[in-house]
N, C-alpha and C positions, 0 to 999 in steps of 0.2 A: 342510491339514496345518499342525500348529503350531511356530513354526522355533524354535530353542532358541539362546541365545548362550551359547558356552563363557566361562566367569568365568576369564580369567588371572590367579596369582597373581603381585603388584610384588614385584621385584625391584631391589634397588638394589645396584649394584656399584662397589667403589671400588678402583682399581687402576689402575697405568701402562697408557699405551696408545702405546707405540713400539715403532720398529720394529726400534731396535740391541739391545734386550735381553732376554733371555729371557723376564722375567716380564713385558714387553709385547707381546711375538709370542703368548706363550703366550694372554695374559687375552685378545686381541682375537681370536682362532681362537677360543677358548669361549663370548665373547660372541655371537658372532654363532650361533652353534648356541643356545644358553641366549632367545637372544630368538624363538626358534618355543616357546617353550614358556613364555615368562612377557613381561610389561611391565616393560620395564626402563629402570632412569635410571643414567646414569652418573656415577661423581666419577671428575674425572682425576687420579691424583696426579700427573700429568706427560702430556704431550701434544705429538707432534711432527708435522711434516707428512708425507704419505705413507702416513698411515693406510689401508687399505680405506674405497670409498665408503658400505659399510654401518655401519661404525663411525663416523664422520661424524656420519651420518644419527642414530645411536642419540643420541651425544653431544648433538645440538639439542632434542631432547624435555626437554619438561618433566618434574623429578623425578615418578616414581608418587607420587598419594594416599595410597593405601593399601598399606604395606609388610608383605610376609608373611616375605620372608628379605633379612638383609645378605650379601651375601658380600665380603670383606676379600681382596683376592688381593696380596700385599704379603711381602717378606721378615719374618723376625720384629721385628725393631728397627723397622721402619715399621708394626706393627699395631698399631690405634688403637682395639682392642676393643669390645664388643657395643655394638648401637645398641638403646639403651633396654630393653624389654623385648623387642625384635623376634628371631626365631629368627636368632642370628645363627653365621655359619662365617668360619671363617679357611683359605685356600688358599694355601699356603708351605713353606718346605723350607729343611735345612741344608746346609752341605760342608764340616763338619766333626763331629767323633762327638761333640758340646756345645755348648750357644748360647756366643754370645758375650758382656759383661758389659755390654754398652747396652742388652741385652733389660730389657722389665718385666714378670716372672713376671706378675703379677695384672691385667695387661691380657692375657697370653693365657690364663687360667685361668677371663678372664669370658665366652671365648667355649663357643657350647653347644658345637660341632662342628669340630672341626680335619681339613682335608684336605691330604693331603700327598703326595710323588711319588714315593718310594721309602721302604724297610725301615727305612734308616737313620733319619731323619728323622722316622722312626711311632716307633722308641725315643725318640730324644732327646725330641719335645713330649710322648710315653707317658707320661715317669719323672717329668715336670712336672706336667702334666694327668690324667692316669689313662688307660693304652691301651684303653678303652672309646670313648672320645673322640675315638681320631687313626682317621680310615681312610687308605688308602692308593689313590690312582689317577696312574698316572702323565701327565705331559704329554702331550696328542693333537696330532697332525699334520696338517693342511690337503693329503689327497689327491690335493683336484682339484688343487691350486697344484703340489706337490712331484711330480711325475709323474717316472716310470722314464723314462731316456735309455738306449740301448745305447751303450757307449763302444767306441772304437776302440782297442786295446791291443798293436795291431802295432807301435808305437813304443814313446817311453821311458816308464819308470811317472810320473807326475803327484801325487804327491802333495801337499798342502793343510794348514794349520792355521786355523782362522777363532773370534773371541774376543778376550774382554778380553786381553792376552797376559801376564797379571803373574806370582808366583811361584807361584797356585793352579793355570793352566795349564800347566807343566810345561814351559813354551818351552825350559828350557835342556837335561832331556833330549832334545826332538826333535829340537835341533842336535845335539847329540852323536851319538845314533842316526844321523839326515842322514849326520853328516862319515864315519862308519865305512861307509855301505851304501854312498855314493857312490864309496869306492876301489874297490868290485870291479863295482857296474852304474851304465849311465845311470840315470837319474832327475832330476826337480827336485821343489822345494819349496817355494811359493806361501803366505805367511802372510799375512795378514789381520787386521788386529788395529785396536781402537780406543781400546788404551793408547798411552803415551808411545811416545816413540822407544826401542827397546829398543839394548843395547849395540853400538857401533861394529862391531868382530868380527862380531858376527852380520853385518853388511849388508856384506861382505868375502867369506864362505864361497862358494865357486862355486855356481850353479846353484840359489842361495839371494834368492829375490827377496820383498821386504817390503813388504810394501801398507799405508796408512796412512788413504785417503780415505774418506768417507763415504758408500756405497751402499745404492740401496733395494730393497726384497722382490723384483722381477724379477731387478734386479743380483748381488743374492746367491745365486737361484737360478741364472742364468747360473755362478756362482764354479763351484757344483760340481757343474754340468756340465763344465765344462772339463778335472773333474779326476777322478782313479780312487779314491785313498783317504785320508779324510781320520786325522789323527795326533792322536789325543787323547790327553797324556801329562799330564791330570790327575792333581793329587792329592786336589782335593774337587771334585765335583758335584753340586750340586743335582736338574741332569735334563741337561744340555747339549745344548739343542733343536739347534744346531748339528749335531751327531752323530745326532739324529734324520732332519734335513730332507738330512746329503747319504746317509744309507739310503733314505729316500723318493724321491729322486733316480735309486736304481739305481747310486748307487757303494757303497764301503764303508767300514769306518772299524776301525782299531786304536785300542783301548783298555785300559783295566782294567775289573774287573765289582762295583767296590765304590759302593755307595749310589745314585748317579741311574745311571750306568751299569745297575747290579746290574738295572734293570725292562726293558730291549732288548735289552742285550749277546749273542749268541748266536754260537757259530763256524759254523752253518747259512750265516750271511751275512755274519760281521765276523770280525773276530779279537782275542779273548780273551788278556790278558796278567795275568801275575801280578802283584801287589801285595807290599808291605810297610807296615807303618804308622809313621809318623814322626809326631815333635811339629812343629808346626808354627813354632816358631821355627827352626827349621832356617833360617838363614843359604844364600840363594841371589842370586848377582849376575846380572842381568837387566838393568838401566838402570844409567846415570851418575849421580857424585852417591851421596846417602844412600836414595834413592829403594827401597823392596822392595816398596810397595803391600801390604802387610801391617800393618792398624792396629796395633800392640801394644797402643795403650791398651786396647782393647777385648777380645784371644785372652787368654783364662783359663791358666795353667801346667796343665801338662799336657793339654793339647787336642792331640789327633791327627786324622792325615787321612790315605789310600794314594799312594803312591808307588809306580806302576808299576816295573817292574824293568826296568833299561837294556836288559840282555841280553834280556831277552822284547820289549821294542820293536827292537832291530835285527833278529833273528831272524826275528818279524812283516814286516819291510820288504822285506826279506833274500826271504823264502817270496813276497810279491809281485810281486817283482820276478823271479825264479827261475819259478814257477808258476803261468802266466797263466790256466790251464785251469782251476787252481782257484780264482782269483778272479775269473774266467766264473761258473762255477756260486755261489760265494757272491753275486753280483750280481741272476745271475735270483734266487735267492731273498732274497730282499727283499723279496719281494712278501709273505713272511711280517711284516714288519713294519710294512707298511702295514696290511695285514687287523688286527693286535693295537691299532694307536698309530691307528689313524682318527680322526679328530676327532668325526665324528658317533657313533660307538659310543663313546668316551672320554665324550663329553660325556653320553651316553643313560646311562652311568655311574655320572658325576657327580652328575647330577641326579635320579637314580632312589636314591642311596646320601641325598643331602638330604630326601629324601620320604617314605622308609624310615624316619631319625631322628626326623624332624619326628611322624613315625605311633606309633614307641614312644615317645616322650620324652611324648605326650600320654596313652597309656595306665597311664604312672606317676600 
């Protein structure tokens, strides 16, 4: 019998590969799904220790000869647009409802194919690029890694924040929310953050402990295990893999349900808070100094982003800590959100949504 070798198509992919930020947790879980189905070379745009031994490995290889697709996985101001004639995609997203003024329109207008992680994000690069262009898949989640913990709930509630902690975060709602739940139940409050030192006050508030040091992919699963429900009082996301990985975990997480939230969010298993929209100069003190982490040179006038609603965040904390039975049952079901955000079907997605493009753009 005559044995036949499958021809894989090169793939060359250029994108962060660490392990503190979204868009490198995320690209290194896709890569390694994306390498059973193509030869692939990597550019780092940044590279730290700690990676997965598989991404390593990928890293050493020699670029592919022959390139059939680039993919770009890169916020928009870091995209470095199409490779040559090669079919090339861009994998990125906004957290706010307009690019910022460092973007270069016509380096993302030369790419064929934009992939992005939520609704919002398929408008904004849409009204640039033509919404033919943008699909939508949101960020997938490493299963086997992120596995369900049954937590113990006989004590006090555990709640968590983990994140850059600056003014897109939302840290000064979650104190607020915190100081109010904590006059009538136990609880604490576990932050995580790998911004500056936020304000004095905060590291003051009882039952309010601040974490600064730098942990790796075990360690950060360990975090939320530890804990019951993580406090997302963003007002822009991209996807906040964070909020994905402690649902994968078997805790839960309050949010809002606008843009990266809007593709997980469900009260099956989280709890769903309402929003308002604000501009994003809104003035918010976080750190000492002049310090906002808010480029201005960059936010356009008039750019907005959600702002959860206080009241809907203590209310939230308030029902978990009040109603343990029901954040039982939103716990076990999480397993709903593992079955949707899997990496291996995300990625079967992905890459099934590239090959679909690549099949009509050639029938034109």
């Amino acid at each position: 019998m005559s044995e036949y070798k499958t021809i894989r198509p090169g793939l060359i992919i250029r994108s962060a590969l660490t392990s503190y930020s979204g868009y490198g947790t995320a690209s290194m879980s896709l890569i390694e799904q994306l390498d059973k189905v193509a030869d692939i070379g990597l550019v780092a745009v940044e590279a730290t220790n700690g990676m997965p031994p598989k991404i390593a490995e990928i890293l050493q290889r020699p670029l592919v000869k022959q390139v059939h697709c680039f993919l770009d996985i890169v916020p928009p101001f870091s995209a470095k647009g199409k490779l040559k004639e090669t079919l090339s995609v861009l994998y990125s997203m906004v957290e706010t409802d307009r690019f910022t003024s460092n973007i270069d329109e016509n380096v993302l207008k030369s790419y064929h194919l934009i992939i992005v992680a939520n609704k919002v994000s398929q408008k904004v690069f849409g009204d640039l690029v033509g919404i033919d262009k943008v699909k939508v898949i949101p960020l997938g989640i490493d299963t086997n890694f992120f596995k369900p913990v049954k937590r113990n709930l006989d004590g006090n509630i555990k709640f968590a924040c983990v994140g850059y902690m600056n003014k897109r975060k939302g840290m000064d709602l979650t104190m607020k929310a915190f100081q109010e739940v904590r006059k009538k139940y136990k609880c604490t409050l576990d932050v995580h953050t790998t911004g500056a030192p936020l304000l004095p006050e905060f590291y003051a508030i009882d039952d309010v402990t601040i974490l600064a040091e730098t942990i790796n992919r075990e360690e950060i699963r360990q975090f939320y295990y530890d804990h019951d429900v993580l406090v997302c009082s963003s007002r822009g996301e991209g996807a906040n893999l964070p909020a994905i990985e402690m649902l994968s975990t078997g805790g839960s997480v309050i949010a809002s349900t606008w843009a990266g939230h809007e593709m997980f969010m469900d009260e099956r298993y989280a709890y769903p808070v309402r929003h308002k929209m604000v501009y994003t100069n809104k003035k918010v003190k976080l750190f000492g100094g002049n310090i906002n982490f808010i480029d201005r040179t960059w936010i356009k006038p008039g750019t907005r982003w959600a702002e959860p609603l206080l009241e809907d965040i203590i209310n939230a904390m308030k029902d978990v800590c009040e109603n343990k039975d029901n954040l039982r049952q939103k716990m076990d079901n999480t397993y709903l959100l593992r079955e949707k955000l899997n990496i291996e079907k995300v990625a079967k997605d992905f890459w099934d949504t590239i090959l679909e493009f690549k099949f009509n753009m050639q029938k034109k």
